[in-house]
N, C-alpha and C positions, 0 to 999 in steps of 0.2 A: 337680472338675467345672468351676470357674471359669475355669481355666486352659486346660483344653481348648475351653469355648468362648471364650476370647481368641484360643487359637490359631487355629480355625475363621475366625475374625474376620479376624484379621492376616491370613492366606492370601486368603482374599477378595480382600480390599483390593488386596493386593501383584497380584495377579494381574489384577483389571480395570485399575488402573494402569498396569500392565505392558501390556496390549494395546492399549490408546488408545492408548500413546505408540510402539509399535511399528505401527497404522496410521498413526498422522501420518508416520511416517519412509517407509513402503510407497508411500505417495499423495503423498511429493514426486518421486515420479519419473515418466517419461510411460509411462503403459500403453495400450494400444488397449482399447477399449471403443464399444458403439454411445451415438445419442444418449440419446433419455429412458431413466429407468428406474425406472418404479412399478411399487405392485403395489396400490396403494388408491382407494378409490373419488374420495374426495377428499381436502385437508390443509388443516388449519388453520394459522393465522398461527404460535402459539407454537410445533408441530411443526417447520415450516420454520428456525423459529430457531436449535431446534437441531439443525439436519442432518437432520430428519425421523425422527429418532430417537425415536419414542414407543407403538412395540409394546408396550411394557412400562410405559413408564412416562407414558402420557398417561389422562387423566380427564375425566369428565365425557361432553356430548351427543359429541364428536368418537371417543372411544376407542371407537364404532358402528365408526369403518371400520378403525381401527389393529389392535383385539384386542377384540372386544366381553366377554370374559369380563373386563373392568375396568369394564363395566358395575355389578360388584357388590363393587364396592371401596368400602371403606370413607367415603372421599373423595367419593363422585359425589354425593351430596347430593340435593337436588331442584332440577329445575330446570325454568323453564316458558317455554319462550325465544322470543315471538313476533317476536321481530328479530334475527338472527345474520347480519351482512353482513361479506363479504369484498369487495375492492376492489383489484384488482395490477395494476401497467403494468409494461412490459421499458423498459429505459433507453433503448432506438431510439425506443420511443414518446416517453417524455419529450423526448427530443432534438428527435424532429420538433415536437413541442407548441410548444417555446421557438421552431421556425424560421416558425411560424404556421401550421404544419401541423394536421388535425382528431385528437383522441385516440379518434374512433370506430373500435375494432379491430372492431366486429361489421363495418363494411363495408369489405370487401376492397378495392374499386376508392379507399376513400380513403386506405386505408395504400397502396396502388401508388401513387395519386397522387403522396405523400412521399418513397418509397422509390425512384423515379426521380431522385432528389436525393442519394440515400444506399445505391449498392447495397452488397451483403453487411451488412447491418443486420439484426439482427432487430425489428420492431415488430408488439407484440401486447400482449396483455392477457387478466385474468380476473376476473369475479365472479361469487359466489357466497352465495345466500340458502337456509338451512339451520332453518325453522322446525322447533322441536322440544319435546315435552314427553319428559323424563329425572330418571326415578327409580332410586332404588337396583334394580336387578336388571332394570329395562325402560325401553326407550326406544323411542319414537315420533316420527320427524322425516320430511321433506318434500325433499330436496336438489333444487336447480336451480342448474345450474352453468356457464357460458359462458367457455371456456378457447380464445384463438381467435390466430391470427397470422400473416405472411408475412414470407418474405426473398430479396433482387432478386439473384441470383447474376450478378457482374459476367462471368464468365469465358465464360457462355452468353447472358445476358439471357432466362433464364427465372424466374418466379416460385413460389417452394417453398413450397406452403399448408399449414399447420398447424392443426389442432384436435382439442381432446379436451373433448366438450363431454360433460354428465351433466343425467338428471333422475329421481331414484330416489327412490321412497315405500319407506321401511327401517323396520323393526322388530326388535329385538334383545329376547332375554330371557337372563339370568343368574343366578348362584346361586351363592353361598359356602360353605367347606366347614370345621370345626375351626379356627373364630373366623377366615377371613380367608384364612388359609393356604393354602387351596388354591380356585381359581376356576375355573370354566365357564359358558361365554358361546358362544352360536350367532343369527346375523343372519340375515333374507332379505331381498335387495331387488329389488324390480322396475326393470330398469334400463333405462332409452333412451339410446343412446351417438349419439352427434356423433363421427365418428373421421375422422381426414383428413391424410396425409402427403402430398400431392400435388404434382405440378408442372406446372404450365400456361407451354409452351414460345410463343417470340418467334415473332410480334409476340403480346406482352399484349394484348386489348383493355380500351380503356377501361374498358367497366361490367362487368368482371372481378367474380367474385360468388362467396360462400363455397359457397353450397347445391350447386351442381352438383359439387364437388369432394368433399362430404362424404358419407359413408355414416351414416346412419343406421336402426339396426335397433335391439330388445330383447330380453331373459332376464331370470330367475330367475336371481340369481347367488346363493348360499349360501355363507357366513361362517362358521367355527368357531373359538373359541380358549381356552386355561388356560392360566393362570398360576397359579408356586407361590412364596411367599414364604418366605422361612426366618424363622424369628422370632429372629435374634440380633441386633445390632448392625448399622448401616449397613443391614438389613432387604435383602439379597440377594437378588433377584426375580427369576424368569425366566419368559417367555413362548414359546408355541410356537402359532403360527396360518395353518389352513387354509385358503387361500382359492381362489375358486369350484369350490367343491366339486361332484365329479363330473363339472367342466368345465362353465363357460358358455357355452352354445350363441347365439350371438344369431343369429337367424332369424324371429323375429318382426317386424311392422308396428311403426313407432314408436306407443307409447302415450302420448296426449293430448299430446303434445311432438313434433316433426320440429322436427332440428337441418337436414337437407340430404337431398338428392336420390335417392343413392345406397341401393339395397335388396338389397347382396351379402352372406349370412351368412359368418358368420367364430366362430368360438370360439376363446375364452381359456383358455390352459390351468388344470388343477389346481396350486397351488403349497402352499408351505409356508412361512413365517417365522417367524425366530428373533430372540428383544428376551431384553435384561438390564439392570438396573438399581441402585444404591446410593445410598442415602440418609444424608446427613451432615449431622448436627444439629452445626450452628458457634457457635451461642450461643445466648441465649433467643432464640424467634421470628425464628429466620435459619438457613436450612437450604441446601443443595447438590444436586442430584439427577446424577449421572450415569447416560449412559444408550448402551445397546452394539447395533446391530440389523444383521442379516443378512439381507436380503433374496432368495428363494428359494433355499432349502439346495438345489435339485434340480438348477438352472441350467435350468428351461425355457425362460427367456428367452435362453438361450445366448449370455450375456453375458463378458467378462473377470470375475476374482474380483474385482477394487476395486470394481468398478461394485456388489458385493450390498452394502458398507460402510458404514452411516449409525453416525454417534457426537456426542452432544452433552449440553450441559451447561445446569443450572438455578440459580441463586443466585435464594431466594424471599425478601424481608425484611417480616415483618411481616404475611404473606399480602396485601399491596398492591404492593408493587414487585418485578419479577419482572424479574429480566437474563438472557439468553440467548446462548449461541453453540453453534457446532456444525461438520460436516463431514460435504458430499456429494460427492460426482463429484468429488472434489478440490477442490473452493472454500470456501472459509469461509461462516459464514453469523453474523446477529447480529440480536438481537431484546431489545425490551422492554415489560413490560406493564402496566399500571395496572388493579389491582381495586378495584373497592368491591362492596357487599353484592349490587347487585342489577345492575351494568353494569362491561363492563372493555373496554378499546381498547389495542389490541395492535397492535405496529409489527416488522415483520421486513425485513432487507436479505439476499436470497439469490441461489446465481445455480445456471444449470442448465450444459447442455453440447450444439452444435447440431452440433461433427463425431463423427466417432472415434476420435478422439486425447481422451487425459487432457490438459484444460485447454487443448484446441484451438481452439476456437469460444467464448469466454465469453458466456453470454446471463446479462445480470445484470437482478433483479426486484427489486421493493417492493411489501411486502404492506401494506395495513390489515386488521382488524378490530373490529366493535364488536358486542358483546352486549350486550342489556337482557332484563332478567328479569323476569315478570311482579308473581314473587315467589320469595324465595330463603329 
């Protein structure tokens, strides 16, 4: 019996090895693909780090939007988080900041201001305050989320408005099944979206403004997900998670939040995603997480196949220092984190993709994060 599950074991291994190292060889070559490409409601610092990889293998208040059925992992512990602050600028911003430009990415007419300095830049920014109370099997949080930007296209002199702004009251419950191994988790959140691809053609004016460009409407978006764990070795996990279930319809009034102007419904479609994960205990109290996710199996976002591929890696030492890398839209990403019992501040370097070409447009980010716990 021991032998057969070594063998189980070794095949695992060989085999998620095997396909990491055959996406890294896939994703150095240029594929078309459009630009963003989520399917979550929001992402935290350490996800980003590692390629956003954490269907499967993310915990705690955040694994609400990745897979909420790791709500009732063992690991999520208690947590009572009355300060969860995210804080990211795009390097256009930094750039104009150092040229004595303002780092205000909420108002548009002051990144134009800049970005007449610097066209084809992107400069923009996000933050995001996620108050939440997360127990084993439920969590109750608050997301307010401001994800906002522009960029001067020289070839027209028009200005391409970006934003994906969020403010969703979320609740999740879950439930373990024969000690661990098997998990079920379902979300609802009430969601107000900020949504805005736009382009406001020459002449710019001046007091150019985010609200008129943005739509904002709400729904009922619903969450489902399970993951199964194998109980052998390196602990083989997989995830499979439905997201807005039934189709999110947004057609309602912005609730208690208007991001912008705009009141055209639109729905998201139903999707589906796929996380996998292995765990390598490397010595006492130093472990590895790899982690493999597929972003919707259905392609309703009718994207190229690279574009669904997030993969990234975890080195934990001591449960206090936390290294991170990973691979999105083709770019690297790298992250690291510092825990203590009750607060952890978390640093990620990631970048996204502004054409439709693989590694066309680089828009490169910096995330902070800091948590404080009330009590842990």
């Amino acid at each position: 019996m021991e032998r057969v599950v070594a063998r189980i074991e070794s095949i695992f291994t060989k085999l998620l090895v095997a396909t990491l190292v055959a996406i890294a060889i896939f994703l150095s070559f240029p594929k078309a693909f459009a630009d963003k490409f989520n399917t979550e409601t929001s992402e935290d610092a350490r996800s980003l780090g590692m390629g956003n990889a954490s269907i499967n293998s993310g915990r705690g208040p955040y694994s609400v939007f990745y897979n909420p059925a790791n709500i009732a992992a063992r690991e999520t512990g208690t947590h009572f988080q009355p300060l969860n602050l995210q804080f990211e600028l795009s390097e256009g911003s930094l750039g104009q900041a150092s040229g004595g430009n303002s780092l205000n990415f909420q108002s548009l007419s002051s990144l134009y201001s800049g970005l007449k300095n610097s066209p084809n830049t992107f400069a923009g920014g996000r933050y995001s305050l996620y108050p939440n109370v997360t127990l084993r099997n439920f969590s109750f949080g608050m997301l307010y989320e401001v994800n906002q930007g522009a960029i001067l296209r020289s070839y027209d002199g028009a200005l391409r408005v970006l934003a994906r702004d969020r403010f969703s009251p979320t609740v999740a419950l879950s439930e373990r099944f024969a000690s661990g191994i098997f998990r079920l988790g379902a979300s609802v959140q009430l969601v107000t979206i900020g949504k805005a691809d736009a382009v406001v053609p020459p002449p710019v004016p001046t007091a150019v403004a985010f609200a008129p460009n943005v739509n904002s409407m709400s729904a009922l978006v619903f969450t489902g997900g399970t993951t199964i764990t194998i109980p052998v070795r390196f602990l083989p996990s997989f995830s499979l998670v439905g997201r807005n279930l039934g189709n999110a319809k947004y057609s309602s009034a912005p609730v208690l939040v208007k991001f912008g102007d705009g009141r055209t419904a639109f729905t998201d479609p139903m999707m589906f995603d796929w996380g996998s994960s292995m765990t390598f205990i490397l010595a006492r109290r130093l472990e590895m997480k790899l982690s493999l996710d597929y972003h919707d199996l259905t392609n309703k976002l009718d994207g190229g196949r690279f574009r669904h591929v997030f993969t990234g890696t975890e080195l934990i030492a001591y449960d206090i220092l936390k290294l991170r890398a990973g691979l999105a839209h083709g770019y690297p990403s790298f992250g690291v984190g510092i825990n203590t019992r009750r607060a952890s501040l978390d640093f990620t370097a990631y970048a996204d993709e502004m054409d439709d070409r693989l590694r066309g447009a680089k828009e490169q980010r910096y995330v902070f994060q800091y948590t404080w716990e009330l009590f842990n």
